[in-house]
PLY file of the C-alpha trace (Angstrom):
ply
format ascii 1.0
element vertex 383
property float x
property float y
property float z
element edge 382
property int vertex1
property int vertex2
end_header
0.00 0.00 0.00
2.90 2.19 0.52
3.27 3.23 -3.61
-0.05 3.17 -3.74
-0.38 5.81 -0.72
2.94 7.85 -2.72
0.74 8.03 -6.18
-2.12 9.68 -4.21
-0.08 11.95 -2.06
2.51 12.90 -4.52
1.73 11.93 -8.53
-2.23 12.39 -8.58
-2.02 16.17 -6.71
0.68 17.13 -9.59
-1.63 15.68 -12.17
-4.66 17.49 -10.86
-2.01 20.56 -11.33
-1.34 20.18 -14.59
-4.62 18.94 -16.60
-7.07 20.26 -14.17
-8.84 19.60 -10.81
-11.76 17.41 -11.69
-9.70 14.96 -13.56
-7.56 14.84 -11.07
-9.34 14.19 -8.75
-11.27 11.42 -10.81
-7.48 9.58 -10.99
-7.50 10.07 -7.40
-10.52 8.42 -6.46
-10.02 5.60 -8.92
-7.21 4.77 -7.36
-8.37 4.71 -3.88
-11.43 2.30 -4.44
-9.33 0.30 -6.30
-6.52 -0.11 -3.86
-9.52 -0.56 -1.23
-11.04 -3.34 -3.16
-7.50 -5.12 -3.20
-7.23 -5.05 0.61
-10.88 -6.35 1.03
-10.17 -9.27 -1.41
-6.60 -10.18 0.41
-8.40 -10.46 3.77
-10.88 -12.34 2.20
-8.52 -14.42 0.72
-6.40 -15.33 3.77
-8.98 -14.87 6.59
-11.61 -17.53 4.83
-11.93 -21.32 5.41
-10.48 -22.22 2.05
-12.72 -25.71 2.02
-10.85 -27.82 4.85
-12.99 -31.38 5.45
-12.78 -31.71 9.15
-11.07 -34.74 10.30
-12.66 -38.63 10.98
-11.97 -39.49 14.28
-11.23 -43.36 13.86
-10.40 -44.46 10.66
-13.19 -46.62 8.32
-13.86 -49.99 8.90
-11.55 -52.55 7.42
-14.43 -54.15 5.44
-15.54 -51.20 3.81
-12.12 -50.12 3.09
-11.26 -53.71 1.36
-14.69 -54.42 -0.02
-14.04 -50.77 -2.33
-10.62 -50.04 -2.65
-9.52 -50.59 -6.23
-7.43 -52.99 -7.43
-4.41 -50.37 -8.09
-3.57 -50.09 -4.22
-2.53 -53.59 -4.48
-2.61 -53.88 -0.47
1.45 -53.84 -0.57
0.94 -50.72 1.55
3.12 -47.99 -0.29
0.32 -46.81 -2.12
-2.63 -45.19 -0.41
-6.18 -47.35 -1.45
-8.47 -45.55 -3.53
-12.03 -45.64 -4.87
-13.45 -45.25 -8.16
-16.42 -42.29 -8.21
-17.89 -41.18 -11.20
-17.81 -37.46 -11.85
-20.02 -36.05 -15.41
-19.79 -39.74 -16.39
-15.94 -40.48 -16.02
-14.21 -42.80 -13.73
-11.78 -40.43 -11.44
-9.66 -42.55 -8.70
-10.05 -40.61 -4.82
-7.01 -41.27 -2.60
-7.73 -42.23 0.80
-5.70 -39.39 3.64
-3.60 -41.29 6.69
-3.57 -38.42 8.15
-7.33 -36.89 8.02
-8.93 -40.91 8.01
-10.87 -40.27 4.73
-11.70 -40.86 1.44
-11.01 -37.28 -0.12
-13.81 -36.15 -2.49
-12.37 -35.22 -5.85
-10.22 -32.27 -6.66
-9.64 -32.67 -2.66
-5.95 -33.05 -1.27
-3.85 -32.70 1.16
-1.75 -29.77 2.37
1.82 -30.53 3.51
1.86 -26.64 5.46
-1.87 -26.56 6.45
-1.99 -30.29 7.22
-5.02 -30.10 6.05
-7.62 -31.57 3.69
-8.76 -28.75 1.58
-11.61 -28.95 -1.17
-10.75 -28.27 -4.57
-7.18 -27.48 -3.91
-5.32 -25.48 -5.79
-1.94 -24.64 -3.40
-0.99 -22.90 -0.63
0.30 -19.55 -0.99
2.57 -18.37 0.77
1.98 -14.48 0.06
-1.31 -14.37 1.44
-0.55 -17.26 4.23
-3.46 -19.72 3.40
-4.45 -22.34 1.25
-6.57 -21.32 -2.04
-9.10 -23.81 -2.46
-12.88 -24.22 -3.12
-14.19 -21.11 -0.60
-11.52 -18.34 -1.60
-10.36 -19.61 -4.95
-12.79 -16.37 -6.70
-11.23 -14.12 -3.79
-7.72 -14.75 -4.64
-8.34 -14.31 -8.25
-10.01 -11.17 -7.85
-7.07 -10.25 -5.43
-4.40 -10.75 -8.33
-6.21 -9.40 -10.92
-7.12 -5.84 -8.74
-3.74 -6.03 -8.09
-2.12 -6.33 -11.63
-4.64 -3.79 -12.34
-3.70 -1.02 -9.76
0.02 -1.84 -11.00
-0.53 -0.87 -14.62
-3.18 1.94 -13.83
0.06 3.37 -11.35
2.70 2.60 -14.50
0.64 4.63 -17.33
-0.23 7.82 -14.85
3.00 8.15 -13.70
4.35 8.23 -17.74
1.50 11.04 -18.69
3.08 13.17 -15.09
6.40 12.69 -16.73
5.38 13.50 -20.18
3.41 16.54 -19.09
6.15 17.98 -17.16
8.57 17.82 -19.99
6.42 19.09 -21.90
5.36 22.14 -19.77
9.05 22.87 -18.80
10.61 22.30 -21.92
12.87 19.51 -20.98
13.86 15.59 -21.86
12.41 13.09 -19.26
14.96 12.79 -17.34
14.98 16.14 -16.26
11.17 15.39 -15.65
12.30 12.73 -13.35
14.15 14.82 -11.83
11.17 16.99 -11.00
9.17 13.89 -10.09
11.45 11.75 -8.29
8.19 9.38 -6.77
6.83 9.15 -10.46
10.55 7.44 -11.62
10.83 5.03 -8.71
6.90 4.19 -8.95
7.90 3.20 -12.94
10.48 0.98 -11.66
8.26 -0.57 -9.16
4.99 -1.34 -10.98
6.90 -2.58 -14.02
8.54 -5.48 -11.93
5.62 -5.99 -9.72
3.57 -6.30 -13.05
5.33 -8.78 -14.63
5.25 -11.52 -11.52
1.79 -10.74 -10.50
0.43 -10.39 -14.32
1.83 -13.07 -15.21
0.16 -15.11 -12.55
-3.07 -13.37 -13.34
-2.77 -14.72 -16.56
-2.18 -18.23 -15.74
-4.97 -18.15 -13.30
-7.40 -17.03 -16.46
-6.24 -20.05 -18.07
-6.87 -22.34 -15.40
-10.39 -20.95 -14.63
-11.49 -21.44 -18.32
-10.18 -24.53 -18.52
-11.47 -25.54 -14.61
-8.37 -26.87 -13.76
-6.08 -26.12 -10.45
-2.34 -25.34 -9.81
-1.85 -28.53 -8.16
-3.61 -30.58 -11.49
-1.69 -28.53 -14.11
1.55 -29.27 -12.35
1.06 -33.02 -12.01
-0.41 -32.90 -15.91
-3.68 -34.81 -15.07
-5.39 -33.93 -18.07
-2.37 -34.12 -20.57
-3.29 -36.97 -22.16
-6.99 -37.52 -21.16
-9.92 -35.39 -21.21
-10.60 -33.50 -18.26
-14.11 -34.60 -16.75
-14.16 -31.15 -14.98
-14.61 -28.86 -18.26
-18.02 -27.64 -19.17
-16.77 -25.00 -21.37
-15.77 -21.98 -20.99
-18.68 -19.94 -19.92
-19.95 -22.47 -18.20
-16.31 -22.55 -16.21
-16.45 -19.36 -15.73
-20.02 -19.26 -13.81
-18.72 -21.96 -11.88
-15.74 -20.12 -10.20
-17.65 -16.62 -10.08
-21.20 -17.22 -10.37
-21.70 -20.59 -8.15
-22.94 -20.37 -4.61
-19.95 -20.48 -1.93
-20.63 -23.94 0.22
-21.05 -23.56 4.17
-17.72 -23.96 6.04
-17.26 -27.45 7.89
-15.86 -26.09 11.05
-17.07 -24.08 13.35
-13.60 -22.11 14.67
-15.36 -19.66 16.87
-16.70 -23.05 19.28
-15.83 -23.49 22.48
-13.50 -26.81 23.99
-16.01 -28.85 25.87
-14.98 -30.83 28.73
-17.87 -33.31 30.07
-17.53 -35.47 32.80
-19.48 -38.19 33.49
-19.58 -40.89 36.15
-21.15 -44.56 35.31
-21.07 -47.34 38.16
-21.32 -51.17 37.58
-20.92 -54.15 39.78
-17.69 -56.16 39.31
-15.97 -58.92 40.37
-14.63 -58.47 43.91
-16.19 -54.66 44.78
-18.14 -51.83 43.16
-16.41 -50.46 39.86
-16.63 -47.68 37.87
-15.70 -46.19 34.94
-15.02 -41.91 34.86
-15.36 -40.52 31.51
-14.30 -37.16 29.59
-14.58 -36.07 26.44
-13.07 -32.83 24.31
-15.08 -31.81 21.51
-15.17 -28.43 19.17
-18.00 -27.94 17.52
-19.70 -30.96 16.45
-16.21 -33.13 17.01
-16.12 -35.17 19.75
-13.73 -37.65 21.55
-14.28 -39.72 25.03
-11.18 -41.19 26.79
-11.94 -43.25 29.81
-10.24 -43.82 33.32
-11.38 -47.01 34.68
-10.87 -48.00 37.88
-12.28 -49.66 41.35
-12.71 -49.25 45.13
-10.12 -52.35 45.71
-7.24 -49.86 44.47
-6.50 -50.97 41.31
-5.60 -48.81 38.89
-5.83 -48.91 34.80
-5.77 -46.41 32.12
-7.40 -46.46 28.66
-6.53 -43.44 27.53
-6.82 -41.18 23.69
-3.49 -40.00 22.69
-5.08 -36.90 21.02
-3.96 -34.02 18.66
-5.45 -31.28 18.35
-6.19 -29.75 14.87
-6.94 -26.17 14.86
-6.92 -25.88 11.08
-9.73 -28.65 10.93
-11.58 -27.30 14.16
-11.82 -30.94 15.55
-10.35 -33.39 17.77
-8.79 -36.57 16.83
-7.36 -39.56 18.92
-6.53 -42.67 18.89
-6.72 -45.17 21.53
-3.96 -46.95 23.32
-3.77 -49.13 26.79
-1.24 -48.65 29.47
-1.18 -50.78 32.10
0.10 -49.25 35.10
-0.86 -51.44 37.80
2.17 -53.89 37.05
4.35 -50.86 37.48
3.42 -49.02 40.77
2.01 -50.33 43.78
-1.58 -50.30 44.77
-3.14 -47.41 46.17
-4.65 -49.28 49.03
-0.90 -50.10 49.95
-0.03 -46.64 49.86
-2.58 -44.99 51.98
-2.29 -47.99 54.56
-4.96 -50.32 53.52
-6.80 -48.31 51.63
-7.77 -45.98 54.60
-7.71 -42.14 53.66
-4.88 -39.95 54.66
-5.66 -35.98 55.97
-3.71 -34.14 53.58
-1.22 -31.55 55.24
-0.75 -28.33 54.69
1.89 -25.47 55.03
-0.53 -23.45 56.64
-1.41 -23.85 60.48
-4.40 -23.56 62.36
-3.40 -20.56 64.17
-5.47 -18.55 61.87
-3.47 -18.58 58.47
0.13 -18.17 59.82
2.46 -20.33 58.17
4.12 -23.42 59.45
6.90 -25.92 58.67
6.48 -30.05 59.29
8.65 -31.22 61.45
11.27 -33.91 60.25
9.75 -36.26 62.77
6.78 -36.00 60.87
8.08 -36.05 57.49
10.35 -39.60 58.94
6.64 -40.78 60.14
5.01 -40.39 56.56
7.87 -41.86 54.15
8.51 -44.75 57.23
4.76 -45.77 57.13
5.10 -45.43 53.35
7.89 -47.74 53.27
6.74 -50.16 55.50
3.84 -50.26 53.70
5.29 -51.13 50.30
7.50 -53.53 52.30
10.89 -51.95 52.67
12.37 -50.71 55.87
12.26 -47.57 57.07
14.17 -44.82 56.27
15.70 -46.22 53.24
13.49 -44.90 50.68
16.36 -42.54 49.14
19.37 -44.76 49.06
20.36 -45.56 45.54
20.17 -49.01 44.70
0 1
1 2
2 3
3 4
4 5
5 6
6 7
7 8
8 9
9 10
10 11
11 12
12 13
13 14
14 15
15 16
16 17
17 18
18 19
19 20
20 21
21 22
22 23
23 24
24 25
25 26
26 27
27 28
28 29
29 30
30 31
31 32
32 33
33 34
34 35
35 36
36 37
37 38
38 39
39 40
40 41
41 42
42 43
43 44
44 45
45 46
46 47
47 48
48 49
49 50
50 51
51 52
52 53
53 54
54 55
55 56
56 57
57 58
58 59
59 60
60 61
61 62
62 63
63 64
64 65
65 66
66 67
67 68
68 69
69 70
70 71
71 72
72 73
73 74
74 75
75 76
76 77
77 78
78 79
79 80
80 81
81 82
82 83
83 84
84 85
85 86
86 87
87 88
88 89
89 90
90 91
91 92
92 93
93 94
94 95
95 96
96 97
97 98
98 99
99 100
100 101
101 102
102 103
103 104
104 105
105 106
106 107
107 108
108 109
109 110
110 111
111 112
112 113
113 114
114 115
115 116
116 117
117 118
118 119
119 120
120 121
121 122
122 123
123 124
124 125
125 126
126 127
127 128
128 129
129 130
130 131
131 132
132 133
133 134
134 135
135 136
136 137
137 138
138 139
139 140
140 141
141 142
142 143
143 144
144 145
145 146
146 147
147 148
148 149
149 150
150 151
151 152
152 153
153 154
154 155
155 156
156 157
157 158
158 159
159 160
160 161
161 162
162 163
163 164
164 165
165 166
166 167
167 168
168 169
169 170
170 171
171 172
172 173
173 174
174 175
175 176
176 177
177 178
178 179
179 180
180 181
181 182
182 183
183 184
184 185
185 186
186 187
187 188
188 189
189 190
190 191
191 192
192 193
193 194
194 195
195 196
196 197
197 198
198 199
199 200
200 201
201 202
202 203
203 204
204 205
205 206
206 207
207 208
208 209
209 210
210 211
211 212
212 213
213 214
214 215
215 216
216 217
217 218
218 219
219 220
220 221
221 222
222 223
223 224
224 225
225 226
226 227
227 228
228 229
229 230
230 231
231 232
232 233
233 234
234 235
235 236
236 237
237 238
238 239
239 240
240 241
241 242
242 243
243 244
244 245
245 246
246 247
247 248
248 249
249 250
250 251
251 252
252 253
253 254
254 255
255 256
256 257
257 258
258 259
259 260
260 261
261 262
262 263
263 264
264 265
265 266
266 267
267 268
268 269
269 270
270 271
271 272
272 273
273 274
274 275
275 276
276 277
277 278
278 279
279 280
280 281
281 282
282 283
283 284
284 285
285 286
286 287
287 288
288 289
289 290
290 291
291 292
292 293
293 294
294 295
295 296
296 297
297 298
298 299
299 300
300 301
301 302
302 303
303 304
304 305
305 306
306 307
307 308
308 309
309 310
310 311
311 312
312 313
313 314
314 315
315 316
316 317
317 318
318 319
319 320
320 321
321 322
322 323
323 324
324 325
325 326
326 327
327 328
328 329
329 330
330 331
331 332
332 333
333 334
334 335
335 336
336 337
337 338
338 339
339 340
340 341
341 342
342 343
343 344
344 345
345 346
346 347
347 348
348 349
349 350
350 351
351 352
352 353
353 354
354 355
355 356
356 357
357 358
358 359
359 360
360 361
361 362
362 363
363 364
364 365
365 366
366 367
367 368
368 369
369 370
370 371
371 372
372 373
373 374
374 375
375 376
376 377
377 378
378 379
379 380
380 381
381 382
């Protein structure tokens, strides 16, 4: 925004100068909506869900996997297994996602930065810092076009300032530059600028009347086969511009739920129970469960989870550790299972601090170790 802030300040007030106030003026104002509509389409661009597909929580069931995987995953395991869908009446092969446990749709992949599944993706760019897929594709296209636009509208004023003072003085241009330092450096910068971002522009016009992506004209898809995307080129065009914008997936703005629940049920030996919690965001969910009993045993069944922002959801997947074979028993611990007071630093001499003695400190690691079986005193000494 900064040469677009020096053409106002600097180039458009000479202009206004030179062939009159109201026109001006009208170069002025152009300028400004169009250098507004460029910073509404960027945030557009990189503050919209681009399409991601929130995450599965468990991957699908084996059957279902087997019973429609196609024949070219083979099983051997270095290939992902896909399915055969049928899009405008051709066969196109979907890739199944380790990391997201799902079948992508088509035109769906995965994002190595994002680590994300995003619809329709076309890459992640870098300049903008988010992934351009099915819900921002039109916004980045509008943002690079606006863009190459403001860079060429810049580039021909600041040659008619030039040319006007020359003309009015009496001089060459460089002289003219010399008059209008801001309209020589703003050449220079619009005429590089131009060239990367018009360029770009221009391969993006190709793609969208062809309805293809970045990431499918790289990996030449539709080289050698016809591409079952292409309706023609007006109809591509409605597509990317015209075509209603899907609902996001995710709900980012939701809350991390916590719920705790308690559920009893007789056992062998002694009332057991089982304490549950679950994290969720938005509609997401995941329970882990603690199970344990009254006798002192102890066992975990815990979700190693990640969380994934980008998706808005929660994913885990289950493992068992067994600590009981590793620790002894509560009940041991706490003498029989009988409750210990817990101690505190402060007194009851209304709130004034106080230390433990060591005899008491010798008392509680003693009973501890006599508990567990060990003499006393010798719970420190290395073995």
């Amino acid at each position: 925004m900064t040469p677009l802030a020096l053409f106002v300040a600097f180039v458009s007030f000479r202009l206004a100068a030179l062939v009159g106030k109201p026109l001006g003026q009208l170069v002025q104002a152009v300028a400004i909506a169009v250098g507004a509509f460029d910073v509404i389409v960027l945030v557009l661009t990189s503050g919209r869900d681009p399409g991601i597909i929130p995450r599965n929580l468990r991957p699908p069931e084996p059957d279902d996997a087997s019973a429609t995987a196609s024949p070219a995953s083979g099983g051997g395991g270095s290939l992902p297994p896909t399915r055969d869908v049928y899009v405008n009446g051709m066969v196109v092969k979907v890739k199944y996602c380790h990391t997201c446990l799902l079948y992508r749709p088509p035109r769906c992949s995965h994002c190595s930065v994002c680590n994300n599944c995003v619809e329709r993706f076309d890459h992640h760019c870098p300049w903008v810092g988010q992934c351009i897929g099915k819900r921002n594709y039109r916004f980045f296209f509008m943002f690079i076009s606006s863009t190459t636009f403001l860079c060429l509208y810049v580039f021909g004023f600041c040659w008619v300032n030039l040319l006007l003072i020359a003309r009015q003085y009496g001089c060459s241009l460089g002289r003219a530059v010399l008059e209008s330092p801001v309209s020589g450096f703003l050449i220079v910068y619009t005429f590089v600028t131009a060239w990367f971002v018009g360029g770009l522009t221009a391969f993006h016009s190709y793609l969208v009347c062809t309805n293809q992506t970045t990431y499918e004209n790289f990996r030449y898809r539709y080289e050698r086969k016809t591409n079952p995307h292409n309706r023609g080129v007006a109809a591509n065009i409605a597509e990317i511009f015209l075509s209603p914008i899907p609902a996001s997936k995710n709900d980012f703005r939701a809350r991390v739920a916590v719920e705790h629940y308690y559920a009893a049920a007789a056992g062998a030996g002694g009332q057991s129970g089982q304490y549950y919690y679950s994290y969720s965001i938005g509609p997401l969910s995941s329970e882990s469960k603690i199970s344990f009993n009254t006798r002192g045993s102890l066992s975990f069944d815990m979700a190693k989870a990640s969380f994934d922002l980008g998706a808005g959801g929660y994913s885990a997947k289950r493992t068992s550790v067994d600590v009981s074979s590793s620790s002894s028993d509560f009940g041991d611990i706490y003498g029989g299972g009988e409750q210990q007071p817990r101690h505190s630093i402060f007194g009851g001499d209304g709130g004034r601090t106080s230390i433990r003695k060591a005899d008491d400190v010798e008392t509680e690691f003693g009973h501890y170790g006599a508990a567990a079986g060990r003499p006393r005193g010798r719970e420190f000494e290395p073995v």
